[in-house]
C-alpha positions in Angstrom: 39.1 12.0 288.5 40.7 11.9 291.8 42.6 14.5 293.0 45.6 13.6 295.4 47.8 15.1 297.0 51.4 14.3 298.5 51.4 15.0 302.7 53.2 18.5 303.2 52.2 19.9 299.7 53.2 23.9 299.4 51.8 25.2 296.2 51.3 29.2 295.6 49.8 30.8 292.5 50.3 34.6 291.9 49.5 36.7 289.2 51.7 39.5 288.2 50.4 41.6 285.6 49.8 39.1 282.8 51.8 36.5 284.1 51.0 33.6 286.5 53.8 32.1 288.7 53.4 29.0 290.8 55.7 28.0 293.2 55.8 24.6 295.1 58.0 22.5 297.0 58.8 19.1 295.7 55.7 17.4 297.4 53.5 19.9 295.2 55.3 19.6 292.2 54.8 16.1 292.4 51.3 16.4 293.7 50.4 18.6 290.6 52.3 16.3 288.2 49.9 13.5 288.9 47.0 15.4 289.1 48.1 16.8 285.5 48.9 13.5 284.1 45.2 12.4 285.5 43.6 15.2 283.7 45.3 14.4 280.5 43.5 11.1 280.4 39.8 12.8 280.9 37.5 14.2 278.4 38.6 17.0 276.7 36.6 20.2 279.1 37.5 18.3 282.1 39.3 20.7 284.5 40.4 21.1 288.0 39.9 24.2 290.3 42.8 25.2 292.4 42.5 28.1 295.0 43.5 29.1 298.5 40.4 27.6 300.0 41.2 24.3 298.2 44.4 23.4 297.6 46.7 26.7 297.1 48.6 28.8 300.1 46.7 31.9 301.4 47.2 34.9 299.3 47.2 32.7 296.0 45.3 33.7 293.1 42.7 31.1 291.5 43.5 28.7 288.8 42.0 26.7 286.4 43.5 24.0 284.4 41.2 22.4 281.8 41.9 19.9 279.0 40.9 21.4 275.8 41.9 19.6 272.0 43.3 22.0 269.7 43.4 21.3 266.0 46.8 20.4 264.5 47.3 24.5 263.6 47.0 25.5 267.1 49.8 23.1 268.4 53.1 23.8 269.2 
């Protein structure tokens, strides 16, 4: 899978108790939207890292994003 990513990307993950914000300008958003529509076509366990030595700002908290199936009872 290849990641891409849009030229002046922002992204920032932070975690807040139990709750994970991301914020991104409209070059990330976009960015992550192709990288998520990427992953949905790979095997199910297939993931992508995000962190600040990677892809995120400095300060951001690590991410993991992995393609999992869930049986029909687990769906929304």
């Amino acid at each position: 899978m290849e990641i891409r990513w849009s030229e002046g990307a922002c992204i920032r993950a932070e975690m807040y108790g139990e709750t994970v914000t991301l914020s991104a300008n409209r070059e990330g958003l976009l960015s992550l939207a192709d990288q998520l529509t990427a992953l949905a076509e790979e095997l199910p366990g297939s993931h992508i890292h995000y962190d600040e030595y990677n892809s995120l700002e400095e300060g951001s908290c690590e991410l993991i994003i992995e393609k999992k199936d869930f049986g029909p009872e687990e769906g929304i």
